[in-house]
N, C-alpha and C positions, 0 to 999 in steps of 0.2 A: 473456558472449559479445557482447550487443549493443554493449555499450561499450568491449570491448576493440580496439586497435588491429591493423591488421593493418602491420608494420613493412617496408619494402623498401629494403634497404641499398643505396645506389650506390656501386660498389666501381669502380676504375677507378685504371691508373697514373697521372703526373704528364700534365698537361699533355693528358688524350685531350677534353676541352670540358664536362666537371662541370658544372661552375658555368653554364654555359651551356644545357646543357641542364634545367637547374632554373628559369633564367629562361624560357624559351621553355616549360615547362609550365606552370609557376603563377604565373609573375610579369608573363608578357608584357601584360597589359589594363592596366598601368600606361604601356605607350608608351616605353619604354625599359629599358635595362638594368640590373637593381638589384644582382646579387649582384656583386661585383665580376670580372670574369674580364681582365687584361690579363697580358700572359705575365708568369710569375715572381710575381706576385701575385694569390696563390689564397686562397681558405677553407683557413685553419688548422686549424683546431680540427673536432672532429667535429659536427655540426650533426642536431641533428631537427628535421623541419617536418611539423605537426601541425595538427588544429584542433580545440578546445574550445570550444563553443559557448557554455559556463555561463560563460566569461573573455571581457573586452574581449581583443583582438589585442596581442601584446607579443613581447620579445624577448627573454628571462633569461640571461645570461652566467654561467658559472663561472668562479673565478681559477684562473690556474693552479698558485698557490701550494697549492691546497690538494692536490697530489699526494704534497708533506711528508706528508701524513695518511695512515694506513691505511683510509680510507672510499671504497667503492666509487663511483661517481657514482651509482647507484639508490641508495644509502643518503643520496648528498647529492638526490636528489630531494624528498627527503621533509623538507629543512630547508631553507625558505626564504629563513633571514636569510643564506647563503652565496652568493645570486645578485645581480647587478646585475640588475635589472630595467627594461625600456625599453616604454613605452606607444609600442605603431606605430599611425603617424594612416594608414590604409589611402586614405584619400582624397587622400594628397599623394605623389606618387611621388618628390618632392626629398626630403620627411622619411622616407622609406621607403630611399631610399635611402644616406640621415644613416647612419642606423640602424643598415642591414645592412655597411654597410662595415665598422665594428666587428669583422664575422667576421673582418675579415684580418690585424687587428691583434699588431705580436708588439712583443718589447721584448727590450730587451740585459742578459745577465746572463754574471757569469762561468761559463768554460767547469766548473767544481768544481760549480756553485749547477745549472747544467743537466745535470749526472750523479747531482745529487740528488735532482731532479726527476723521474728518470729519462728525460729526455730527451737522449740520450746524443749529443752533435752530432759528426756522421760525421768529417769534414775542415773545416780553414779554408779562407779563397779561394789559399792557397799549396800545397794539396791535404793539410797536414799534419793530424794532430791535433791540436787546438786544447789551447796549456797550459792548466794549470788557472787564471791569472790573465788567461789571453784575453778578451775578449767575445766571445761569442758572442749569435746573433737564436734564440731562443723563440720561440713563441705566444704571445701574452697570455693565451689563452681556454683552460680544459681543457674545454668541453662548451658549446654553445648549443641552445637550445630556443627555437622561434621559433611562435608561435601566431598560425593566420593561415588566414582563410577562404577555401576554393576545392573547389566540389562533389568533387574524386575526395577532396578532406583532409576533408571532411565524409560523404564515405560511407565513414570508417573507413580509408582510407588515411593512414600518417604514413612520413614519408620519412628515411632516415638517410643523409648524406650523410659519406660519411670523407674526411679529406686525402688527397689523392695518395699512394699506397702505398708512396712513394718520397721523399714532405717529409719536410722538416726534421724532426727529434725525436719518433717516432712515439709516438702513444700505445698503449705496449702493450695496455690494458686494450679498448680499442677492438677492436683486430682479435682478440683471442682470447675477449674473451666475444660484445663487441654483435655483430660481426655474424653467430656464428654465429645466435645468438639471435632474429636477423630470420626474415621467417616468409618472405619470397621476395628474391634476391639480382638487382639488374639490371646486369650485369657491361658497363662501357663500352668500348669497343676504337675503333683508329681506321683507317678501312677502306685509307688509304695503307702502312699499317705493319702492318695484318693481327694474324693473335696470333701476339707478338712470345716469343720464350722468358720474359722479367720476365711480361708478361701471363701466361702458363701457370703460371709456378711460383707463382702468385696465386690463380691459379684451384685448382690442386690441395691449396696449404696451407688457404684460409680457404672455398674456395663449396663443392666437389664435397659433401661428406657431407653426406647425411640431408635437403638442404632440395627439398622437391618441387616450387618453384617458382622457374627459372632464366628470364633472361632475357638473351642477348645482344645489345648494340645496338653494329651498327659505325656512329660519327659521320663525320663529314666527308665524305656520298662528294660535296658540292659540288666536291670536290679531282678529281673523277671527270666532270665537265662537263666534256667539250672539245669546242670547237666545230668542229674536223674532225674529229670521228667522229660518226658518225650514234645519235640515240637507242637503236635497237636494239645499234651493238654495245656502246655506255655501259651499256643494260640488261645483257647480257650480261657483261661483267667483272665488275658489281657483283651478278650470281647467281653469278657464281663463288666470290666472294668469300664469300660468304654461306655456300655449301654447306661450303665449305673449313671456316669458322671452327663447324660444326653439327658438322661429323664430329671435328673438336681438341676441342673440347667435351665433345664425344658427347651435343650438344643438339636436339629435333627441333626441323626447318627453320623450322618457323613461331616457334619462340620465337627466331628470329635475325634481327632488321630492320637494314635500313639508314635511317639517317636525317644529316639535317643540322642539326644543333641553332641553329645560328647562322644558316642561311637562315630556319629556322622562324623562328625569334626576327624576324628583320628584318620576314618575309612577316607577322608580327601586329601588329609596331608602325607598317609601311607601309599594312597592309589590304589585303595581293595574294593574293587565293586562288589564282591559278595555283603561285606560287613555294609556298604553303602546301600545294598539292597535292604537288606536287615533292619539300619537305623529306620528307614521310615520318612528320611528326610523327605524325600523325594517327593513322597505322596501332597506332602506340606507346601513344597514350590511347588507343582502340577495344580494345587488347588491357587494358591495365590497367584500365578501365571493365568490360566483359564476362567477362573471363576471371577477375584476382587480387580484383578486389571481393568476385563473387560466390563465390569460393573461399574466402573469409577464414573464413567459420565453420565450413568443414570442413578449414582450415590450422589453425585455432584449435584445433580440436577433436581433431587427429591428435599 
């Protein structure tokens, strides 16, 4: 129990600020933006972020050849010689940054080799199905595990972050064992777009059952700043908003924040506590600090 982790899957469609919001938690005290988030190029591959204190800091890569095999990825956890492995120099935010870009990496194979794969690629850019002697863009990566110090990843928090529920070549194994398997789900939405029908039918396939600890965060409401309305009615839309997405849910209110991952983000690497007040981040670590930490041994234990 002491050393078991307590895992929180960030589940989230395409494009609602993942990546963004993993930088502005754990990665902001490097001063810039490390996980790559520019539109259309996201984290591929499904990522944990962990920390082991008995290990230097690194990054281990799965290929994604190895989905030819019948081996689970916890069966390839346990076989080393299967991972690329990258020492991260924590003290260099440009080699840290080297590094994690690698998450995004995919590579071209015929569209036959990626149904073998079983990454079944949807349409080409001509919206057809792609022949079998197409290229088609893959993932390079089937699984990354990223080891890496940061108080909430050392008090037994490990983070699982999945591709856009909507990329490219899904990994099935991903959404039907890992995350139910997570011991609490932080479900991303983005407060312009509200929960959208794809958002729901996401929520009711893979979060609703059994997990006792849900989290919704609507991103973006900086989209929700406008300088002819006055704070109070700003506040007010984005309580709306809020209660809206508790009751589609059927989440209480308080596990539903608004936040702006990408002000956060900025308010850490600029040093502005106002704008940092603003994002909302805060409210987000104060709940997983106090609430999912100290739940972890009786998530564990249930």
């Amino acid at each position: 129990l002491r050393e078991d982790k307590l895992i929180i899957a960030f589940v989230a469609e395409f494009s609602r600020g993942k990546s963004e919001l993993i930088n502005a938690l754990f990665f902001s005290s490097f001063k810039e933006r490390l996980l790559p988030s520019d539109v259309g190029r996201t984290t591929m591959c499904p990522t944990e972020i962990f920390h082991d204190p008995n290990e230097e800091p690194y990054l281990k890569l799965l290929s994604v050849e190895t989905r030819y095999r019948d081996e689970s990825i916890s069966q390839l956890k346990n076989n080393p010689v299967e991972w690329s492995k990258i020492r991260l120099n924590t003290h260099s935010a440009a080699d840290m940054k080297k590094a994690l870009s690698a998450l995004a990496d995919t590579k071209k194979v015929y569209a036959l080799e990626a149904r073998m794969l079983g990454l079944a690629p949807m349409v080409n850019e001509h919206g057809d199905p792609p022949g079998e002697e197409e290229l088609v863009e893959v993932p390079a990566w089937r699984y990354a595990m990223i080891n890496y110090p940061h108080p909430l990843l050392s008090n037994g928090l490990a983070i699982l972050d999945t591709p856009g529920l909507n990329a490219l070549g899904m990994e099935p194994e991903l959404t039907v064992s890992t995350v139910p398997s997570a011991h609490a789900i932080l479900f991303l939405l983005s407060i312009d777009t509200g929960v959208t029908k794809s958002d729901l039918e996401i929520w009711d396939r893979y979060v609703k059952p059994g997990l006792p600890q849900k989290i919704a965060v609507l991103n973006k409401i900086d989209l929700m700043w406008d300088e002819l309305k006055t704070d109070e009615e700003i506040d007010k839309s984005v309580e709306r908003q809020l209660e809206t997405t508790a009751t589609l849910l059927n989440l209480s209110r308080n596990h539903v924040l608004a936040i702006s991952a990408q002000k956060a983000l900025v308010a850490r690497v600029k040093d502005e506590t106002a704008l940092l007040k603003k994002s909302g981040i805060e409210r987000l670590e104060h709940l997983l600090a106090s609430e999912i930490i100290p739940a972890k041994q009786e998530i564990l234990r249930s």
